[in-house]
SETISE-909061 format. One line per field, with one value per residue (C-alpha): residue number from 0; residue in three letters; x, y, z. Coordinates in nm, 3 decimals. Example, Ala and Ser with C-alpha at 12.3 -4.5 7.8 and 13.67 -1.06 7.14 Angstrom:
! residues 2
guti <- 0; 1
vomar <- ala; ser
east <- 1.230; 1.367
north <- -0.450; -0.106
up <- 0.780; 0.714
***
This chain:
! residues 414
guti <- 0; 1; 2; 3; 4; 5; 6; 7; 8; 9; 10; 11; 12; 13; 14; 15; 16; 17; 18; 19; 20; 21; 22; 23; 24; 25; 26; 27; 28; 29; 30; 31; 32; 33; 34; 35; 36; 37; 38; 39; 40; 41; 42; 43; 44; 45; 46; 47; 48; 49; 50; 51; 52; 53; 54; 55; 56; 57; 58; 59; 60; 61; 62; 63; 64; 65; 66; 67; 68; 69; 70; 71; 72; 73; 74; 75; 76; 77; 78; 79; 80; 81; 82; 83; 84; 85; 86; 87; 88; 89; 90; 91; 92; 93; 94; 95; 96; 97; 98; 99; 100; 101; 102; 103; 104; 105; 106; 107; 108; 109; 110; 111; 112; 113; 114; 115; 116; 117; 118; 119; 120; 121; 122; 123; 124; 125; 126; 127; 128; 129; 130; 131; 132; 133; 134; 135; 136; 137; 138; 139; 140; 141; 142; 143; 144; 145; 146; 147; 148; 149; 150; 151; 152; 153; 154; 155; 156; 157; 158; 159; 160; 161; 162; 163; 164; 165; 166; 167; 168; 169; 170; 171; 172; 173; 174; 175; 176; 177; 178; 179; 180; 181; 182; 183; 184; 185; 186; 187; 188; 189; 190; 191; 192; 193; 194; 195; 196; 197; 198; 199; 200; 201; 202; 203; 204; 205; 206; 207; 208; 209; 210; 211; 212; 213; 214; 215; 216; 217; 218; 219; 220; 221; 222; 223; 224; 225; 226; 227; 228; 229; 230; 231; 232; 233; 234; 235; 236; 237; 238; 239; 240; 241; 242; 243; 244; 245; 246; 247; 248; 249; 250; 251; 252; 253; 254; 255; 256; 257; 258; 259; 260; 261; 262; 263; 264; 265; 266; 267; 268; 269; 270; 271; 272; 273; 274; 275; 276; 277; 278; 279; 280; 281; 282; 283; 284; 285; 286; 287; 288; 289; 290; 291; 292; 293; 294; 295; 296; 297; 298; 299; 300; 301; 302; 303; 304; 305; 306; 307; 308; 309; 310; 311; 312; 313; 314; 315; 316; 317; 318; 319; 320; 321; 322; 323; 324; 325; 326; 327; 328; 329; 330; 331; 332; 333; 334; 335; 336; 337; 338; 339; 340; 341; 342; 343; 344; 345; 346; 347; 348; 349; 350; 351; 352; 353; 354; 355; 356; 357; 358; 359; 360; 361; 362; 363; 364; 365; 366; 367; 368; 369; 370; 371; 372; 373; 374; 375; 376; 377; 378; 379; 380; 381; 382; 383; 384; 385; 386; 387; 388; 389; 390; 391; 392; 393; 394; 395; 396; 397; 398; 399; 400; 401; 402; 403; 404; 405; 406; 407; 408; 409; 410; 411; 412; 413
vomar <- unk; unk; unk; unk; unk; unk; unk; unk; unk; unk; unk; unk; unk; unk; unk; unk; unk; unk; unk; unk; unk; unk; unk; unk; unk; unk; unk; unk; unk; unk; unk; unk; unk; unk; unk; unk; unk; unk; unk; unk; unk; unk; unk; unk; unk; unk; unk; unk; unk; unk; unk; unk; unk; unk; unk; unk; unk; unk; unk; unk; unk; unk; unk; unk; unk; unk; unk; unk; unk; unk; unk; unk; unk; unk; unk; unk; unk; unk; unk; unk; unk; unk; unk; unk; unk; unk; unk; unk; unk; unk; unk; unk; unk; unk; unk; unk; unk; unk; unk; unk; unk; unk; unk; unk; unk; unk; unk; unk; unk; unk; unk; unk; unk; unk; unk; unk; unk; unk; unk; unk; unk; unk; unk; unk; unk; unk; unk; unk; unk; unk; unk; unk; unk; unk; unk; unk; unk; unk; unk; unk; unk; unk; unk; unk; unk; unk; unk; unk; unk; unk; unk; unk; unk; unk; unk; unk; unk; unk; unk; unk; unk; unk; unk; unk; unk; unk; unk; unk; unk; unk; unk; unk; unk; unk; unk; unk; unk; unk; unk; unk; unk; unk; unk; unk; unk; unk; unk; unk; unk; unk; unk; unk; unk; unk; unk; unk; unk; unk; unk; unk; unk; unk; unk; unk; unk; unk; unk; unk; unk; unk; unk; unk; unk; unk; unk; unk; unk; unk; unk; unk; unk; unk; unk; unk; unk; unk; unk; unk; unk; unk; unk; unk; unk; unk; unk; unk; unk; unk; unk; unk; unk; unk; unk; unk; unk; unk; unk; unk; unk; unk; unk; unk; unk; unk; unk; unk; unk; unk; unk; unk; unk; unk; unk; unk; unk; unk; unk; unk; unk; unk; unk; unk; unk; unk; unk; unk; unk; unk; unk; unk; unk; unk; unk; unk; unk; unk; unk; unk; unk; unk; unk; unk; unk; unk; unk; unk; unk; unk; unk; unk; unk; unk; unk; unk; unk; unk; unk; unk; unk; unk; unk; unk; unk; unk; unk; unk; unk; unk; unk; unk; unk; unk; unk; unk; unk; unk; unk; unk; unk; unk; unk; unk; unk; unk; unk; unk; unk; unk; unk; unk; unk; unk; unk; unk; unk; unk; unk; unk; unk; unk; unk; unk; unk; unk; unk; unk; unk; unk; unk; unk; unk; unk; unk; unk; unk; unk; unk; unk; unk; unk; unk; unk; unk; unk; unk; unk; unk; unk; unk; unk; unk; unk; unk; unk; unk; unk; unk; unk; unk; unk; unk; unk; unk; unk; unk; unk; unk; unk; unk; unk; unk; unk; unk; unk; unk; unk; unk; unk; unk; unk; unk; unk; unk; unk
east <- -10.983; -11.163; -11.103; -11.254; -11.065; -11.172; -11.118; -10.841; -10.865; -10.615; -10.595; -10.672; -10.986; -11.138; -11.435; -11.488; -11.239; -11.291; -11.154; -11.004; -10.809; -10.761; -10.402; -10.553; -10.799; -10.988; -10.763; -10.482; -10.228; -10.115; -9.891; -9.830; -9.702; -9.839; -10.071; -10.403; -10.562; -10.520; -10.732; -10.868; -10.841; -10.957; -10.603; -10.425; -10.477; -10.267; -10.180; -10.396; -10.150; -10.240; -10.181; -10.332; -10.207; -10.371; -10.633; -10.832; -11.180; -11.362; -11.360; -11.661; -11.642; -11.625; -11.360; -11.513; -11.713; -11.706; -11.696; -11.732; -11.426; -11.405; -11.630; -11.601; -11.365; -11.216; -11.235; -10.847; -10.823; -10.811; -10.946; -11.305; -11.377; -11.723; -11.622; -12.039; -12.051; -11.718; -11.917; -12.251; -12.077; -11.894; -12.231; -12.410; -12.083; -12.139; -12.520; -12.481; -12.235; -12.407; -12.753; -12.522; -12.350; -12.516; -12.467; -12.372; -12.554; -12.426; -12.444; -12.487; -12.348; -12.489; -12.516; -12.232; -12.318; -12.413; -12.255; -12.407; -12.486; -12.215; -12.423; -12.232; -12.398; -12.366; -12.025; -11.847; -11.788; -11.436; -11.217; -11.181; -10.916; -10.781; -10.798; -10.478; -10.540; -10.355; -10.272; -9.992; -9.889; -10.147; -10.475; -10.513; -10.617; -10.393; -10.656; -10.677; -10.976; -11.151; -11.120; -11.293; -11.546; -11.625; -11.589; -11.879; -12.104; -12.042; -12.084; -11.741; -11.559; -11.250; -11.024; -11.102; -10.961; -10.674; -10.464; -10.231; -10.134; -9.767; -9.709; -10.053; -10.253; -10.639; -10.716; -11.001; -10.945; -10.931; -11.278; -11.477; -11.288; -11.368; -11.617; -11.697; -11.602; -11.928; -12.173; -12.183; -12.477; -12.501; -12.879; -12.929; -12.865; -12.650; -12.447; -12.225; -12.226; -11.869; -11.839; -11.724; -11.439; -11.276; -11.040; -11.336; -11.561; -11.324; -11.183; -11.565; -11.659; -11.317; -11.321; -11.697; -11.664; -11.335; -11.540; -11.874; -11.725; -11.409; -11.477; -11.273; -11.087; -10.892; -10.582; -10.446; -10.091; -9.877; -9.496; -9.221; -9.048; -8.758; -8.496; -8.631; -8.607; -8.330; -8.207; -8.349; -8.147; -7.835; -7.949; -7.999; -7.651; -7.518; -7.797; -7.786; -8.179; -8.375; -8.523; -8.873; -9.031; -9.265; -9.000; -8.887; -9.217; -9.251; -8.924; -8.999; -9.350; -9.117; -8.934; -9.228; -9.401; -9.096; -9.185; -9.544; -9.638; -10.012; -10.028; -9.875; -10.172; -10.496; -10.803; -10.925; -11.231; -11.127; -10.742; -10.550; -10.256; -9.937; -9.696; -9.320; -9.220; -9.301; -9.477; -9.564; -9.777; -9.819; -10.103; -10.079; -10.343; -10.406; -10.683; -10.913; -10.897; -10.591; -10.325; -10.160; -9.805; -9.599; -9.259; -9.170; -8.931; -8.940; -8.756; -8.441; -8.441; -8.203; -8.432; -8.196; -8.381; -8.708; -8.696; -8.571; -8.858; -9.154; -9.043; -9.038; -9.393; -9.511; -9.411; -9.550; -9.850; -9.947; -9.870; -10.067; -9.793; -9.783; -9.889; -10.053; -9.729; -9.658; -9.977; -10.060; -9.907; -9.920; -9.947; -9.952; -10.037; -9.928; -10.183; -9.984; -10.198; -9.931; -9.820; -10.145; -10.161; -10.361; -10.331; -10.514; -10.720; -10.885; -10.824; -11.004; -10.815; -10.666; -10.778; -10.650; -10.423; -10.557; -10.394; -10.336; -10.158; -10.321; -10.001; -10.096; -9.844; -9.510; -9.642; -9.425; -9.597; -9.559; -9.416; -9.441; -9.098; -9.000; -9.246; -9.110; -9.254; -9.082; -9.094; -9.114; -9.216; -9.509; -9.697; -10.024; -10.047; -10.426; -10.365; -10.727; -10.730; -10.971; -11.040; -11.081; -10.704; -10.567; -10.665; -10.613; -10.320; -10.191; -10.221; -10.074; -9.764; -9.687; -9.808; -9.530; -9.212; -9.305; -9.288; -8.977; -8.797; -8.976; -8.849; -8.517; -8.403; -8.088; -8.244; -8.327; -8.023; -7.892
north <- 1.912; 1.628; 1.272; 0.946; 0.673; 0.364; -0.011; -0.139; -0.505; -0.643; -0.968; -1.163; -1.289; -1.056; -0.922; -0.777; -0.746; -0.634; -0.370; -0.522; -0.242; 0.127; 0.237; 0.631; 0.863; 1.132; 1.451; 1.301; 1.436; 1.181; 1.146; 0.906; 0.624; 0.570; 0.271; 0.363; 0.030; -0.357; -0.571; -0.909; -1.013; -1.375; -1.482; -1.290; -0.980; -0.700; -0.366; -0.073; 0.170; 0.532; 0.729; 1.087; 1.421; 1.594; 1.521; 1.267; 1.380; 1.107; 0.729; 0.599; 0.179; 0.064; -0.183; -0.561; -0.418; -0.630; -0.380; -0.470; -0.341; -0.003; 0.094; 0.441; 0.341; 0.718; 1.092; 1.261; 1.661; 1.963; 2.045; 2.217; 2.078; 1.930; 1.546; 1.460; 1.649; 1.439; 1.089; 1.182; 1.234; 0.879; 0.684; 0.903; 0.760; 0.370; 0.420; 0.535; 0.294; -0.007; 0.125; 0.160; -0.183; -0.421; -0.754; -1.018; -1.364; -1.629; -2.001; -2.116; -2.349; -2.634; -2.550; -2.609; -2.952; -2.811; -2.896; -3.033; -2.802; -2.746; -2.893; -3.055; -3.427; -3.494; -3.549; -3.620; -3.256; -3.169; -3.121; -2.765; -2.554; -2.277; -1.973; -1.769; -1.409; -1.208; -0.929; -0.670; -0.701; -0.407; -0.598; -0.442; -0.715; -0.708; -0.744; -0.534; -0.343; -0.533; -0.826; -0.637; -0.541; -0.924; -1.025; -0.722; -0.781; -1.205; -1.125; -1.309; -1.237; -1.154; -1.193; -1.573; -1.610; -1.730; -1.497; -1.628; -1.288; -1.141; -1.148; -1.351; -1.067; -1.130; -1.095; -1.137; -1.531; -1.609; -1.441; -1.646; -1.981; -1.895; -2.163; -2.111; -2.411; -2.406; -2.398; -2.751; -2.919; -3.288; -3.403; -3.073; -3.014; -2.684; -2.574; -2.253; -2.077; -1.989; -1.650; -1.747; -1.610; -1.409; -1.634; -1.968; -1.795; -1.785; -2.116; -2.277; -2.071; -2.123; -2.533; -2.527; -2.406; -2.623; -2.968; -2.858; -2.683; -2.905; -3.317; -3.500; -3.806; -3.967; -4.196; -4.383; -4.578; -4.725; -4.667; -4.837; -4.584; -4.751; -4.569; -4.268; -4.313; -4.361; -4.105; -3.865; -3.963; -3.947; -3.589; -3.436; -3.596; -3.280; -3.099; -2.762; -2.782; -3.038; -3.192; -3.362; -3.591; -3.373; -3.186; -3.441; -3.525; -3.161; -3.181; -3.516; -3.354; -3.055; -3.318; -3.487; -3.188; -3.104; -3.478; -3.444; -3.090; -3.138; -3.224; -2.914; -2.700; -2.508; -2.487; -2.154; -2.224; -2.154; -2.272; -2.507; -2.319; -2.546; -2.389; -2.429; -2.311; -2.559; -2.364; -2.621; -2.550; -2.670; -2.669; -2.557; -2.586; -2.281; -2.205; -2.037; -2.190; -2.326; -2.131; -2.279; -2.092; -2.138; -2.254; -2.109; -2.314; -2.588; -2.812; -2.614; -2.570; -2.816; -2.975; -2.746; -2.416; -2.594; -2.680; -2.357; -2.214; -2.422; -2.370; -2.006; -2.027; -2.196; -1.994; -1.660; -1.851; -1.984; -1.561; -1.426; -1.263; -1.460; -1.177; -1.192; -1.295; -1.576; -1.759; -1.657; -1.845; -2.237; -2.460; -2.785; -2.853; -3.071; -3.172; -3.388; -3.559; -3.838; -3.668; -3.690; -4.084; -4.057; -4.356; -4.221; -3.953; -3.742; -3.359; -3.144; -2.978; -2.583; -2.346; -2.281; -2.620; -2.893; -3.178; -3.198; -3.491; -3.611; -3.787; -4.017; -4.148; -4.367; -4.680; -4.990; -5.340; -5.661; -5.655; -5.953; -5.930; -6.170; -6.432; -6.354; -6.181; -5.913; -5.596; -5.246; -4.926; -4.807; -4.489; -4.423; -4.094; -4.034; -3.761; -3.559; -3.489; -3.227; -3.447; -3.121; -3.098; -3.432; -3.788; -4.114; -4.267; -3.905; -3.859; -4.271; -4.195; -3.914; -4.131; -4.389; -4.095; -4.000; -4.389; -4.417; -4.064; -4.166; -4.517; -4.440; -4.081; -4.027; -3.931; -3.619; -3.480; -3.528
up <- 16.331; 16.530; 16.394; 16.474; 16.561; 16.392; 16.537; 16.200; 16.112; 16.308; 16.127; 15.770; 15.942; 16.222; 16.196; 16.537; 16.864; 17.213; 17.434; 17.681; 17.821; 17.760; 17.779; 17.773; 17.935; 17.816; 17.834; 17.757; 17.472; 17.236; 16.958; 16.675; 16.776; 17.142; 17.268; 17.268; 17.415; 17.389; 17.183; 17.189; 16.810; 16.727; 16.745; 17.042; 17.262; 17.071; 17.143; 16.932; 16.804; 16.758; 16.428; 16.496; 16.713; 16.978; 17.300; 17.326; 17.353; 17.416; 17.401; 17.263; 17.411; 17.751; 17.879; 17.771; 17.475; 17.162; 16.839; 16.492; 16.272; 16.191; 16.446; 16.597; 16.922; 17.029; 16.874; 16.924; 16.875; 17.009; 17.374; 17.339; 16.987; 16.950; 16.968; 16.916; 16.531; 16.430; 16.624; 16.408; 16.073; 16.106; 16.182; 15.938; 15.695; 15.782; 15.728; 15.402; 15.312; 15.444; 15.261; 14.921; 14.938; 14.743; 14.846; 14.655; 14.675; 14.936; 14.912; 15.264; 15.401; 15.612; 15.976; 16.191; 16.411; 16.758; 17.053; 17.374; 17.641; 17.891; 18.195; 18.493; 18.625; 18.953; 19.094; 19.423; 19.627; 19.564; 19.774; 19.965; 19.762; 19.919; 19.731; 19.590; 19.747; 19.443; 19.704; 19.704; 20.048; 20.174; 20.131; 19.796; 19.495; 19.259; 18.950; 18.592; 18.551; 18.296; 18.575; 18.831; 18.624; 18.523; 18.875; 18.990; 18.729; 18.808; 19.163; 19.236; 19.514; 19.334; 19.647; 19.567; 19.213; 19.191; 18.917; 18.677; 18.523; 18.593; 19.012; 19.069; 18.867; 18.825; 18.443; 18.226; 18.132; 18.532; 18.586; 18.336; 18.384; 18.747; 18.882; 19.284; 19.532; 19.712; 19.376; 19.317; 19.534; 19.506; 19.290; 19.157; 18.818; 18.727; 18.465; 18.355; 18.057; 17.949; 17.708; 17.376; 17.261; 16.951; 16.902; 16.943; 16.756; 16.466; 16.529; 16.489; 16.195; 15.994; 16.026; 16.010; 15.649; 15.566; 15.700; 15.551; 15.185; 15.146; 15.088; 15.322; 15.322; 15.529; 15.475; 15.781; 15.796; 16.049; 16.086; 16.260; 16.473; 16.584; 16.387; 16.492; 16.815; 16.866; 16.647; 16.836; 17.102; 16.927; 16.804; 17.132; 17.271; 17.035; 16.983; 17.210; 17.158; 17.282; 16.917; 16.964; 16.782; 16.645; 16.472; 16.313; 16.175; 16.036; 15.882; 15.806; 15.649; 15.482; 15.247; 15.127; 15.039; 14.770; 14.626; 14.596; 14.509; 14.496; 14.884; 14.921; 14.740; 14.757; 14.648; 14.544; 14.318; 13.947; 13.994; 14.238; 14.404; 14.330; 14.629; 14.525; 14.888; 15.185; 15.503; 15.732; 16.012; 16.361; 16.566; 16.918; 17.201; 17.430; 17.742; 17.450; 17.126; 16.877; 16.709; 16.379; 16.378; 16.075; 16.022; 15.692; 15.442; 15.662; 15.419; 15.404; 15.761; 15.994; 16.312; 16.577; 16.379; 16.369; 16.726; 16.875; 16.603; 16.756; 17.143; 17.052; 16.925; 17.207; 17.440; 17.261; 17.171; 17.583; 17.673; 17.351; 17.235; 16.826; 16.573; 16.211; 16.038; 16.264; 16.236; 15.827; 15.525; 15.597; 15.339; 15.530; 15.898; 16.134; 16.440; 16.715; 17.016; 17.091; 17.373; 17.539; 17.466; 17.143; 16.933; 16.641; 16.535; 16.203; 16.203; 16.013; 15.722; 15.809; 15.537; 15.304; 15.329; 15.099; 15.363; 15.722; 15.903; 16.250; 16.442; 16.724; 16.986; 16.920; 17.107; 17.248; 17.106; 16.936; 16.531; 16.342; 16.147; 15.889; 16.046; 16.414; 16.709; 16.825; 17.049; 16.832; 16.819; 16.631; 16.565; 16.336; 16.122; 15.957; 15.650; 15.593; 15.256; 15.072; 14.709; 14.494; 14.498; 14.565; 14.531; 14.732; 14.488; 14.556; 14.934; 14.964; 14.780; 15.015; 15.340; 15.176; 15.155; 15.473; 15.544; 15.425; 15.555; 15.908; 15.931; 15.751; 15.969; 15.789; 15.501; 15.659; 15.727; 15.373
***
């Protein structure tokens, strides 16, 4: 018998996905097991596993096509059964279930402060760029389908797009972020409307509703980083992985935690969760959004595993290769800017954290040190705080361990 293949909820927070590829055509025989297409999730682009037996009869969304979960995607069975009864029967399903659900009053929250429109001013004409033909050798474009698609209904020349798949390969991401050479014309306004996202659309709702639903605070404190310095230098004379300074603030961040317990809670309405394990996450930039993988009992790990653990994250996380588990479970984050020269910053807390620690850059000035002027290194840490769980004495004391473990390194090897 006929089934319909439903898009599954591919992660704690999706609602809908799109079909970026399908790994199938109609006619084909497939088995439990096989890949039946890739999906753009708000977190990654994953591969949609089938569970069913037989022929696929017909897939009901086109390549690019954004689908709500549990939407009707495919209908697998045998060849000559009527795929448009089983297609009827599943909407007929979902109307009767939507008309049956009663739903149950929302508070809204305030609107989400909107952002500027993305219009370019005026600008010098850059420079002529010359184009990255992604060709296989015999004047064919080497280009996945969903990318030629794009690039048609765009009316790119996709010749000119430079690919940054595997081998130079045109994908989706290097169609949209795709802006012509010769569409800028000096004293006329223009501007481009970039597609938002999965992954951004879930990034603005989720910290839309933690800065709007939690009340912030912030704490800011400056630390001599000295020691640490050049500890880190001593560490990576033996070290066979490179430790940064950023994991040595997570560890750093790890300790803490086990000393104040409320920093490393949730809010979740008619309790606060007190978490007696330490998951610290660490937030990670990519082209379309930020990912948040975890590093899970953080505080019992040495740096060497929490280094090779965070490399290994960012690597998966730049090809969109992290899954679920990787990114789910945090119950601290870590946001670190101080490699791009950021002195200081406020981040907005990760759900369902109740803190999250903004680390600017270690900067070279002058201390003032027992009355004397001296050179020293310095870096500024801001902790957001949400005040339903913990309160300013609260979030100081752990700014002041972290103080201490920071400025004094060989505390955290014992």
């Amino acid at each position: 018998m006929a089934v319909a293949v439903k898009l599954p909820k591919m992660s704690d927070t999706m609602e809908e996905g799109v079909l970026v590829s399908w790994q199938v055509k109609v006619g084909d025989t497939v088995k439990p097991g096989d890949i039946l297409a890739e999906v753009e999730t708000d977190k990654a682009t994953m591969d949609l596993e089938n569970y069913e037996k037989g022929d696929i009869l017909h897939l009901n969304v086109e390549e690019g096509s954004t689908i709500p979960v549990d939407g009707v995607i495919a209908v697998i069975g045998k060849k000559g059964e009527d795929f448009k009864a089983v297609l009827e029967k599943a909407e007929a399903a979902a109307t009767v279930s939507a008309g049956d659900a009663s739903p149950e009053p929302v508070e809204e929250a305030p609107a989400p402060v909107a952002q500027p429109e993305a219009k370019t001013a005026p600008a010098p004409t850059p420079a002529p760029v010359t184009p990255i033909v992604s060709s296989n050798g015999n004047g064919r474009i080497k280009a996945s389908p969903l990318a030629k698609k794009l690039a048609e209904d765009k009316g790119i020349d996709i010749s000119q797009v430079p690919g940054s798949g595997d081998g130079g390969r045109v994908v989706k991401r290097d169609i949209e972020n795709y802006t012509p050479a010769a569409g800028y014309t000096s004293g006329v306004e223009s501007y481009i409307d970039i597609p938002v996202s999965q992954m951004r659309k879930t990034i603005a709702r989720r910290l839309g509703e933690s800065k709007f639903t939690a009340p912030h605070f912030y704490l800011t404190m400056e630390y001599r980083m000295d020691n640490a310095v050049e500890a880190r230098k001593q560490m990576n004379e033996y070290s066979d992985v490179k430790i940064s300074m950023n994991d040595i603030i997570v560890k750093a961040c790890a300790i803490a935690l086990r000393k104040h317990p409320m920093v490393n809670a949730s809010w979740l309405g008619d309790v606060i969760r007190q978490n007696h394990h330490v998951h610290v996450g660490v937030a990670m930039a990519v082209d379309e959004g930020l990912l948040v993988p975890v590093v899970r009992f953080a505080d019992n790990k040495p740096l060497s595993e929490i280094s090779a653990e965070v490399k290994e994250y960012s690597g998966r996380a730049r090809e969109k290769k992290l899954q679920p588990t990787d990114w789910e479970g945090n119950t601290f984050t870590v946001s670190n800017l101080g490699m791009f020269g950021i002195e200081e910053f406020t981040a907005i807390i990760n759900p369902p954290d109740s803190c999250i620690l903004a680390v600017g850059g270690v900067k070279e000035t002058v201390v003032v040190e027992n009355g004397e002027m001296k050179p020293g290194k310095v870096m500024k840490v801001t902790l957001s705080c949400d005040h339903r769980v913990v309160d300013g004495v609260t979030g100081s004391k752990f700014l002041l361990t972290l103080k201490e473990l920071l400025e004094n390194p060989v505390n955290l090897l014992v």
